[in-house]
Z-matrix of the N, CA and C atoms (Angstrom, degrees):
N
C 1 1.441
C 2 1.525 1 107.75
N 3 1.328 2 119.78 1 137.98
C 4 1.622 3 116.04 2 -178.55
C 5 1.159 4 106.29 3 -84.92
N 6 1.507 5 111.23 4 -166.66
C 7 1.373 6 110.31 5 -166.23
C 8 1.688 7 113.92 6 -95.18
N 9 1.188 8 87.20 7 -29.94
C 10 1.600 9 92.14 8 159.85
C 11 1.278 10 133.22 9 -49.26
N 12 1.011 11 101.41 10 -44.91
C 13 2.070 12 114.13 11 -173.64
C 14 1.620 13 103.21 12 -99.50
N 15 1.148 14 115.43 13 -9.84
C 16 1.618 15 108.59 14 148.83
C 17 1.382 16 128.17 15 -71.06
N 18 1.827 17 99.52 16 -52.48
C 19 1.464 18 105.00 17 177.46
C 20 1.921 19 107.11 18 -48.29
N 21 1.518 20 103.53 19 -52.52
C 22 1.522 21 106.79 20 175.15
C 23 1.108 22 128.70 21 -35.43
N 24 1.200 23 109.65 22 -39.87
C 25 1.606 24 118.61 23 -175.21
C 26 1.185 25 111.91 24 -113.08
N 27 1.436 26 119.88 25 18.71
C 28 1.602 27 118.11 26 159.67
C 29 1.541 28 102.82 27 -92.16
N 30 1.357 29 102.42 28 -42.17
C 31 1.917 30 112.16 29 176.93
C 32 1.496 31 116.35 30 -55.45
N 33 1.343 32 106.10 31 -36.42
C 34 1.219 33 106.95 32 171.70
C 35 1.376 34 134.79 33 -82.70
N 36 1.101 35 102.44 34 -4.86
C 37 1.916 36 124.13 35 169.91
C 38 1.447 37 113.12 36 -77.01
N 39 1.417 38 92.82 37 -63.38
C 40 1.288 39 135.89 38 -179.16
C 41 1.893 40 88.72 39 -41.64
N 42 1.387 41 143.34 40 -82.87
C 43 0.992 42 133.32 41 -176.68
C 44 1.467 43 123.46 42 -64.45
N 45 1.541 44 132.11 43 -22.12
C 46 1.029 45 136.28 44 132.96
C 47 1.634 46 133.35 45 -17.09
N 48 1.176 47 88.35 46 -64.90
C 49 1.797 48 102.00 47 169.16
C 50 1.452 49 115.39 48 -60.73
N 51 1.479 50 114.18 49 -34.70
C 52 1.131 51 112.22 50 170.94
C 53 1.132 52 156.45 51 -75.13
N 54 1.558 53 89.85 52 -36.58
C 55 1.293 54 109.17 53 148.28
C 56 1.431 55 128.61 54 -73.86
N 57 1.300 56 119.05 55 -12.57
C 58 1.505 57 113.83 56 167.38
C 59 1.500 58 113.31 57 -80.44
N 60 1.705 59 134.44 58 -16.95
C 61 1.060 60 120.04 59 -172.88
C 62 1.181 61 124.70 60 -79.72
N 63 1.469 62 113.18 61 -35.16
C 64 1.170 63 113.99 62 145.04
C 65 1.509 64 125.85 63 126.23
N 66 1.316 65 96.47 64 -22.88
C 67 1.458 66 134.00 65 158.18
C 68 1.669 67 132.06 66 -19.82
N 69 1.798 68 86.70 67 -49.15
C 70 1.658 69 95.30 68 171.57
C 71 1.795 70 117.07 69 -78.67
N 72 1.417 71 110.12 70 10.94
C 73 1.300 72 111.18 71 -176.42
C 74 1.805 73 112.38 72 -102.56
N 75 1.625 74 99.46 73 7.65
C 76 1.639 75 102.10 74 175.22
C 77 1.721 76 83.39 75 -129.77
N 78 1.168 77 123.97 76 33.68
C 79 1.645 78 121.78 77 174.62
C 80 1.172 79 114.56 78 30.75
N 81 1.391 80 109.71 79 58.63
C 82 1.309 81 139.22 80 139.84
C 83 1.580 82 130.44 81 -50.51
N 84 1.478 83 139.41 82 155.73
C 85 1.442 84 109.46 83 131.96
C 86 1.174 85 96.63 84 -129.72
N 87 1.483 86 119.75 85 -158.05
C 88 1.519 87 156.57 86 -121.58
C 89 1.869 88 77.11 87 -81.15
N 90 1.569 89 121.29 88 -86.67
C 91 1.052 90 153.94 89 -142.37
C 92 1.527 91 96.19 90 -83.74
N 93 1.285 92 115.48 91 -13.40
C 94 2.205 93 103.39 92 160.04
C 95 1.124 94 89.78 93 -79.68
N 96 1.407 95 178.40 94 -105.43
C 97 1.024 96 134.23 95 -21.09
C 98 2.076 97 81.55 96 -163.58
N 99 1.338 98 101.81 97 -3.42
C 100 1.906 99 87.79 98 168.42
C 101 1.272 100 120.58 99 -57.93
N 102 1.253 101 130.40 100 -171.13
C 103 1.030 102 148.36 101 -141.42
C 104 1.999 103 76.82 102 -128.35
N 105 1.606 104 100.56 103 134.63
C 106 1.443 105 103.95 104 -175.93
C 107 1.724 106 101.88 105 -95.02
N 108 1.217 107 116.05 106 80.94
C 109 1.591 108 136.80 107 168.43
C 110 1.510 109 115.25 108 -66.31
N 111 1.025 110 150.31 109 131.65
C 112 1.265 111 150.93 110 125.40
C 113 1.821 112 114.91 111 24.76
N 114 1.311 113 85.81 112 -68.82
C 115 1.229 114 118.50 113 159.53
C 116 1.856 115 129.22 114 -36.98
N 117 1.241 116 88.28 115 -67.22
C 118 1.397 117 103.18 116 174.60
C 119 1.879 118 118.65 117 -76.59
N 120 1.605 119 108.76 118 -38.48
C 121 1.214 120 97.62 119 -174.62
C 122 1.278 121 101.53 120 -81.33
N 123 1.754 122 140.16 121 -15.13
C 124 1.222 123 120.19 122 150.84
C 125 1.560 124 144.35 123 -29.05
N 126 1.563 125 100.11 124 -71.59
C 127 1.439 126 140.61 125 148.40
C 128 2.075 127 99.19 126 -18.34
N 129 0.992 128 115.06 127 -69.44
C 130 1.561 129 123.90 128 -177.24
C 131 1.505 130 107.08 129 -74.28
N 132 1.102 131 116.63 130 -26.27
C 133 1.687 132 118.42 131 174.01
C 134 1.626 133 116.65 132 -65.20
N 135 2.114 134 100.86 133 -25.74
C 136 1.400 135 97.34 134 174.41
C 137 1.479 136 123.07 135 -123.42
N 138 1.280 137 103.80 136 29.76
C 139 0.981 138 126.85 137 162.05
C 140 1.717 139 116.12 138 -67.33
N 141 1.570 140 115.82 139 139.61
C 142 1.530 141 116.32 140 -166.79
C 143 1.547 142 98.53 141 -53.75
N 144 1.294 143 128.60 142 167.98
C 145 1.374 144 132.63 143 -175.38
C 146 1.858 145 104.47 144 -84.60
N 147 1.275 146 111.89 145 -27.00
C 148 2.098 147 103.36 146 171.18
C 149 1.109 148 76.28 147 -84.66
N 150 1.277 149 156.87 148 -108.10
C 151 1.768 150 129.78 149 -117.70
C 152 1.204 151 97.56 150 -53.64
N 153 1.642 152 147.37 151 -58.71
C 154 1.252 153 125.86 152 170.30
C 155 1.504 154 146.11 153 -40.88
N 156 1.761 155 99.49 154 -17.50
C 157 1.788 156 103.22 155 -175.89
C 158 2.294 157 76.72 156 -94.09
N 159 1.213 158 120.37 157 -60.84
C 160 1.649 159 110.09 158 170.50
C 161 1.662 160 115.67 159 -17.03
N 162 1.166 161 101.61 160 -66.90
C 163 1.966 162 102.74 161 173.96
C 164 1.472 163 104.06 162 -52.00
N 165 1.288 164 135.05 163 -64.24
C 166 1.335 165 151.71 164 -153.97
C 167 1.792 166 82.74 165 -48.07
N 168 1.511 167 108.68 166 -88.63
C 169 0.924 168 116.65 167 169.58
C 170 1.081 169 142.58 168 4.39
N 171 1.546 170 129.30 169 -83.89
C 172 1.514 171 148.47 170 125.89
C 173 1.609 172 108.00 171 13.25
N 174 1.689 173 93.14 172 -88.36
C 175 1.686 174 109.92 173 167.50
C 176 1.652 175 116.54 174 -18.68
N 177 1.476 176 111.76 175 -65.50
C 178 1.480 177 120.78 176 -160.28
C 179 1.525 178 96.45 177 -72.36
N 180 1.659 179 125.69 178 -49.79
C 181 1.439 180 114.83 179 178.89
C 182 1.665 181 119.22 180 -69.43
N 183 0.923 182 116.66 181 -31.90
C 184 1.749 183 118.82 182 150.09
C 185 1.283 184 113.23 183 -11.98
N 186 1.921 185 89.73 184 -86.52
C 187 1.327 186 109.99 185 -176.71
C 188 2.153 187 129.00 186 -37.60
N 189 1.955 188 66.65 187 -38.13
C 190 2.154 189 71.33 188 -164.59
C 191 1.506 190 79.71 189 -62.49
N 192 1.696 191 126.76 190 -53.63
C 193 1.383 192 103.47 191 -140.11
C 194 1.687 193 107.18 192 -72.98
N 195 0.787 194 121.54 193 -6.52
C 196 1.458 195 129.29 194 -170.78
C 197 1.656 196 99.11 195 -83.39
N 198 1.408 197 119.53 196 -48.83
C 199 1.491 198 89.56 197 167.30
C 200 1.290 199 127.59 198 -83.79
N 201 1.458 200 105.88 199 -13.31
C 202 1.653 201 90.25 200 163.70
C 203 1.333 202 133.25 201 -84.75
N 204 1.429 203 96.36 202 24.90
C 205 1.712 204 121.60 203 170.00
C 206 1.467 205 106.60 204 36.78
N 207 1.697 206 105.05 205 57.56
C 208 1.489 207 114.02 206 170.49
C 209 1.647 208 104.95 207 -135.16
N 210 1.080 209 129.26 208 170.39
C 211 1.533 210 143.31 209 156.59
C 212 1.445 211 107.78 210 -60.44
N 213 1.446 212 139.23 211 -175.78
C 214 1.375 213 149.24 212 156.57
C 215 1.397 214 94.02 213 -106.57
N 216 1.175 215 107.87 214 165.85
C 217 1.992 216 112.66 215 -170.62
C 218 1.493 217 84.07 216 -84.99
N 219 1.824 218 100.18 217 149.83
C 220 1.305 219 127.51 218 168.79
C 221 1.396 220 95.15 219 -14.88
N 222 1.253 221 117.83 220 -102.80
C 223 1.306 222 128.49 221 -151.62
C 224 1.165 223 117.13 222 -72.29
N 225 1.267 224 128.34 223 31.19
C 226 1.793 225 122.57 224 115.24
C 227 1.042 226 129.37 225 -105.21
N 228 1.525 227 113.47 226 27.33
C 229 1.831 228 100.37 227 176.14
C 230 1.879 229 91.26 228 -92.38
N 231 0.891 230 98.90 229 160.43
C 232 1.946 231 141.01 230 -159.53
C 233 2.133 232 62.16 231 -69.52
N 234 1.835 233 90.34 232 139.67
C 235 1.391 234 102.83 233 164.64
C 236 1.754 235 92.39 234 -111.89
N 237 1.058 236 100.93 235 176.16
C 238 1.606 237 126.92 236 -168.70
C 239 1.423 238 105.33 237 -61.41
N 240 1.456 239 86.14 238 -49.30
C 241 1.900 240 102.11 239 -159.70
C 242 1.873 241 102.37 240 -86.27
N 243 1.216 242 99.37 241 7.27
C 244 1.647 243 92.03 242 -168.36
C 245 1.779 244 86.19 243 -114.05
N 246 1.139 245 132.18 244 -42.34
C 247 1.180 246 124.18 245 -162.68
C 248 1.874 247 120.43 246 -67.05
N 249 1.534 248 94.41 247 87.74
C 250 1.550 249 118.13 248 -169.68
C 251 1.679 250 93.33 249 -71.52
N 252 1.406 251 102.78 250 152.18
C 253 1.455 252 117.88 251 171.06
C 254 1.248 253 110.52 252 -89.23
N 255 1.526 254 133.27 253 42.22
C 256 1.364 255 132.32 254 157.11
C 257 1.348 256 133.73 255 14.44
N 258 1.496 257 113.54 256 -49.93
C 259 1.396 258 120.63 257 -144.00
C 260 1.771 259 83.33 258 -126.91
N 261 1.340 260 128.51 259 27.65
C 262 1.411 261 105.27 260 178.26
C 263 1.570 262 128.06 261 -119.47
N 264 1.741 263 106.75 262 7.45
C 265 1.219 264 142.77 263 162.85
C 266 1.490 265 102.91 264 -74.61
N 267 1.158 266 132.23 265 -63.73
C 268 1.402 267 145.71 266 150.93
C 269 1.136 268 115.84 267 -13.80
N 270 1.327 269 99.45 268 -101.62
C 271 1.810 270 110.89 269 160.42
C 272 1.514 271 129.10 270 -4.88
N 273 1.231 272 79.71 271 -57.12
C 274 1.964 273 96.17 272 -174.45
C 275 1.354 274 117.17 273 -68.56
N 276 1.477 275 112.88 274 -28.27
C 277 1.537 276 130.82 275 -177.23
C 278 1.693 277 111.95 276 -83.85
N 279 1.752 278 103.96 277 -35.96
C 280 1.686 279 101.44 278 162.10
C 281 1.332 280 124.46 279 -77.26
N 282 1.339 281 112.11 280 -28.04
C 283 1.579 282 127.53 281 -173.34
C 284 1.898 283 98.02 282 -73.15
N 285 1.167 284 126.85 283 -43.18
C 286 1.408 285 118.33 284 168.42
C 287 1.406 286 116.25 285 -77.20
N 288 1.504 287 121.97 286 -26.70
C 289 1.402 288 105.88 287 165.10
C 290 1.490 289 133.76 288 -53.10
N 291 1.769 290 88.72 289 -44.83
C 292 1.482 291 107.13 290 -168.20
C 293 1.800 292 96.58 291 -72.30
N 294 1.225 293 127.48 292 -29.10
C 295 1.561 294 128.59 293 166.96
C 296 1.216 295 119.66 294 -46.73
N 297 1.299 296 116.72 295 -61.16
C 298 1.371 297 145.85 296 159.25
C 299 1.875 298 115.84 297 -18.80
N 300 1.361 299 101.73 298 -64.06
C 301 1.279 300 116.87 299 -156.14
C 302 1.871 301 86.04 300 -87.56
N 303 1.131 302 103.65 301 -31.15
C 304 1.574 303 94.59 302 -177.32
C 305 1.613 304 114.87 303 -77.09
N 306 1.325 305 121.99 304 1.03
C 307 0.792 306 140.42 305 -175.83
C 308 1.609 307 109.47 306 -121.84
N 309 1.226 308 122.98 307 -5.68
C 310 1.593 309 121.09 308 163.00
C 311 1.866 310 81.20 309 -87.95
N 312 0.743 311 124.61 310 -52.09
C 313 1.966 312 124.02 311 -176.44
C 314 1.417 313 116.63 312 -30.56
N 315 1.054 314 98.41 313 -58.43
C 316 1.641 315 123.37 314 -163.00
C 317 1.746 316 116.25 315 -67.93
N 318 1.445 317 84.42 316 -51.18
C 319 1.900 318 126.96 317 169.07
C 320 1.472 319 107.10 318 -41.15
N 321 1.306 320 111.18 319 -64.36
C 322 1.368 321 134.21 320 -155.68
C 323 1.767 322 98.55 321 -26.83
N 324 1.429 323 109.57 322 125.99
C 325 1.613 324 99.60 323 143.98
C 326 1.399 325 129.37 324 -139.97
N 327 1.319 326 101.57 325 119.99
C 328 1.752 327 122.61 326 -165.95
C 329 1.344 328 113.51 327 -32.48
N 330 1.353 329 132.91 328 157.41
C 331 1.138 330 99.08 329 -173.42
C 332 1.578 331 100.24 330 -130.98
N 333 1.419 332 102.78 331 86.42
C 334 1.279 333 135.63 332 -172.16
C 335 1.527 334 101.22 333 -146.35
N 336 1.760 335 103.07 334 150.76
C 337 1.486 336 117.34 335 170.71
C 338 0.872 337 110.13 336 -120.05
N 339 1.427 338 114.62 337 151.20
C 340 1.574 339 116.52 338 162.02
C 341 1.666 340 110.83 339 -71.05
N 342 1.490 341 99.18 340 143.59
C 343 1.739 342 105.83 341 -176.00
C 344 1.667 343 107.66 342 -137.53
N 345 1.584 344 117.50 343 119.51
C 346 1.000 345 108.29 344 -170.70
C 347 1.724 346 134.92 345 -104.55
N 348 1.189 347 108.89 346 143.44
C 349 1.225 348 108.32 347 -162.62
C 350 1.397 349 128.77 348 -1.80
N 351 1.731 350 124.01 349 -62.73
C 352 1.538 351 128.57 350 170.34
C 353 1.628 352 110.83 351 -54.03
N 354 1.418 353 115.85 352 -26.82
C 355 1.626 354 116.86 353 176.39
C 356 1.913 355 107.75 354 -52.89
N 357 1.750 356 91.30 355 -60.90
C 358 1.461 357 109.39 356 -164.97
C 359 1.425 358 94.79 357 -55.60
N 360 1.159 359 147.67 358 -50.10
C 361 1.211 360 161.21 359 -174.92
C 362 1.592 361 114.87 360 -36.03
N 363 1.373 362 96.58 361 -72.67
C 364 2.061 363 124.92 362 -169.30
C 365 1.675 364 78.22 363 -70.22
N 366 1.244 365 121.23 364 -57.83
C 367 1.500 366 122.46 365 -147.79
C 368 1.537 367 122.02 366 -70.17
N 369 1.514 368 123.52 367 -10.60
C 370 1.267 369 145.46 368 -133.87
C 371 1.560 370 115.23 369 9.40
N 372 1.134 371 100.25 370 61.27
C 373 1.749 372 115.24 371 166.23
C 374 1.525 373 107.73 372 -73.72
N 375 1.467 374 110.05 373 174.21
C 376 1.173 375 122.95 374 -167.18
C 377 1.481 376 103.62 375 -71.66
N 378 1.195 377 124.89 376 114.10
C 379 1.784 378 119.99 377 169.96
C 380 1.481 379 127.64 378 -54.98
N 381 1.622 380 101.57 379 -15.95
C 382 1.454 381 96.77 380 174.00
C 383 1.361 382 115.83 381 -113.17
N 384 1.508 383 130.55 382 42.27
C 385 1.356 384 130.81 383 178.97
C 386 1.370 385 100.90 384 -153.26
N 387 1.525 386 116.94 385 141.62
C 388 1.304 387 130.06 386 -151.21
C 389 1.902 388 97.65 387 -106.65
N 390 1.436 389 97.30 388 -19.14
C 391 1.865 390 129.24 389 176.41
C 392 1.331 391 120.30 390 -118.00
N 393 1.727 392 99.54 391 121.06
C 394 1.323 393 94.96 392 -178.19
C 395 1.643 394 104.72 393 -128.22
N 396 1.895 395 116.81 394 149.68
C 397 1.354 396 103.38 395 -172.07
C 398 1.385 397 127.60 396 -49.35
N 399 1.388 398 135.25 397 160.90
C 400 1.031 399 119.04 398 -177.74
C 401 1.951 400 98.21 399 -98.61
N 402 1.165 401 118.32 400 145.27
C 403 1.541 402 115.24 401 -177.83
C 404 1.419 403 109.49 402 -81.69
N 405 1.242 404 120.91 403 -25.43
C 406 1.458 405 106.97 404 -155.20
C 407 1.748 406 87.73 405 -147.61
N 408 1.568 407 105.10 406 96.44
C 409 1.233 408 126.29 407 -177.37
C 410 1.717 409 111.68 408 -60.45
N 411 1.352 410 113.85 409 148.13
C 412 1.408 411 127.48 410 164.32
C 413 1.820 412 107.33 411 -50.29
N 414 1.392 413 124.64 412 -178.05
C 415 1.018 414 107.06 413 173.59
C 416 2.450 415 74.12 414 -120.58
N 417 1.351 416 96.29 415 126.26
C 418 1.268 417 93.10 416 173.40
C 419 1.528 418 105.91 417 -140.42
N 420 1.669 419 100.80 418 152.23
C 421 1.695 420 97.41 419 -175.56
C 422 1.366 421 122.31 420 -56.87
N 423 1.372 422 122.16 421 -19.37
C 424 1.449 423 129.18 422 -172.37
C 425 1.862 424 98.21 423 -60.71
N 426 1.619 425 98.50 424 -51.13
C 427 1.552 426 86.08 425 -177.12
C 428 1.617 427 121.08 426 -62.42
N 429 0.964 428 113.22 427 -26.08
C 430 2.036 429 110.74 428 163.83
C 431 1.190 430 123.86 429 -45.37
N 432 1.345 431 102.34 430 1.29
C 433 1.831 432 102.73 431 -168.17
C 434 1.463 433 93.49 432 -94.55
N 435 1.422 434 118.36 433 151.72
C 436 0.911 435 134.97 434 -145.84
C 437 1.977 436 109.41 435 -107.65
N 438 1.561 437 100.79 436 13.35
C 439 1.280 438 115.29 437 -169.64
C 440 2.047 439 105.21 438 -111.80
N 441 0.869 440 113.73 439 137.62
C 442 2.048 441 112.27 440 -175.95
C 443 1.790 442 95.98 441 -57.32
N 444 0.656 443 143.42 442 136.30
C 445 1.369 444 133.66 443 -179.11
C 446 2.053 445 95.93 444 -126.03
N 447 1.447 446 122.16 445 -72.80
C 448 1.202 447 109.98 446 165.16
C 449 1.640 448 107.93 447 -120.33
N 450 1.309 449 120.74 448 152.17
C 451 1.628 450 126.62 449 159.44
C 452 1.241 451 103.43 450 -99.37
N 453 1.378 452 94.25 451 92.17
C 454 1.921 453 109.92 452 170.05
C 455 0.967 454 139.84 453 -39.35
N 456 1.915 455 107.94 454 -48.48
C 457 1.468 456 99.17 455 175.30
C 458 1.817 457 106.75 456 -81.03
N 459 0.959 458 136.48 457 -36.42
C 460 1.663 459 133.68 458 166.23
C 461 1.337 460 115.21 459 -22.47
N 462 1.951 461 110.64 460 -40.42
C 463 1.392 462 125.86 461 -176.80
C 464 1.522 463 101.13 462 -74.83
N 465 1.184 464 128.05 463 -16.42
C 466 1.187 465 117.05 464 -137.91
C 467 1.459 466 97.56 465 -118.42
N 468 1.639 467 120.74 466 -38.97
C 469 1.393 468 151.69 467 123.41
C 470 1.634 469 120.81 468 -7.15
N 471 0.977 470 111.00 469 -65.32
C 472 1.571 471 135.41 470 174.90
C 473 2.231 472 99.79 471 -62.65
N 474 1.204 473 70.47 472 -61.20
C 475 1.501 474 62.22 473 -171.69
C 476 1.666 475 121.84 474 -62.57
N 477 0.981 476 114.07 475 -37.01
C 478 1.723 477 128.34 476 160.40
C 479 1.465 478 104.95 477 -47.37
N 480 1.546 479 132.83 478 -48.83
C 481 1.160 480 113.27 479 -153.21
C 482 1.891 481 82.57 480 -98.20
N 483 1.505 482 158.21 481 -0.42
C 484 0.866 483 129.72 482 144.09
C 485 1.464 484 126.49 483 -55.97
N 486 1.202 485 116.09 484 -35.35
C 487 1.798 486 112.88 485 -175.80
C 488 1.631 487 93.00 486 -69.66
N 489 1.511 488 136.64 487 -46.32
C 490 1.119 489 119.84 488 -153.44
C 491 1.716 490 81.72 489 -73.48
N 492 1.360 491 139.72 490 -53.43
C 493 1.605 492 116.63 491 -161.43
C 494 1.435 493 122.13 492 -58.20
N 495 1.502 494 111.94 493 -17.49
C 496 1.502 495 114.57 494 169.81
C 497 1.243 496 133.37 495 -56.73
């Protein structure tokens, strides 16, 4: 199948589906009707405040018409060609943050070494830690961040005054 007559018949699904869900018949669109994610209620948190009272909106006439277990008249259900993806500029900007940050997580490296037994020994390191601070840090992007992440010498402090209480 070429690419043409795929694209064709993805568009044509694609509005199929849409029109079967059903959604645009309480003048809905695409992006009221996500799934309220982390993600998403971010995404809508920075959204301008009229597209948000617009969503709000939407929502509440939904709602009435849905319990009054009727449709909205023809001509306010959501047309095809009007139902903009609002929220996917947004989206895209939390969805790489939240990537991002899961990836300063993941990233992270402590800033401790492993030190091995004959070290701790010759070295008079702490006998009960297998990690000892490192004094003289890498220069790494994690430390540019603008958040305290460890106070080194405290770590470094702390750990000295356990070997001496032993």
């Amino acid at each position: 199948m070429s690419g043409a007559a795929s694209t064709g018949v993805r568009a044509v699904l694609k509005r199929w589906m849409w029109t079967k869900s059903g959604f645009h018949k309480y003048g809905l669109k695409y992006h009221d009707i996500l799934y309220e994610t982390p993600a998403v209620k971010e995404a809508v948190r920075r959204l301008p405040q009229y597209v948000q009272d617009e969503r709000n909106y939407r929502h509440i006439r939904a709602l009435q018409a849905s319990m009054q277990k009727v449709y909205l008249p023809e001509d306010q259900w959501t047309k095809y060609e009007n139902d903009d993806y609002y929220l996917t500029p947004y989206l895209e900007e939390v969805e790489k943050e939240i990537a991002e940050q899961r990836d300063w997580a993941t990233n992270l490296t402590l800033p401790f070494k492993s030190v091995s037994e004959g070290d701790r020994l010759s070295k008079n390191l702490c006998p009960n830690s297998r990690y000892q601070p490192i004094s003289r840090l890498p220069k790494a992007p994690w430390i540019r961040m603008k958040m305290r992440i460890w106070d080194f010498k405290e770590i470094e402090e702390r750990c000295r005054r356990s070997c001496l209480n032993e």
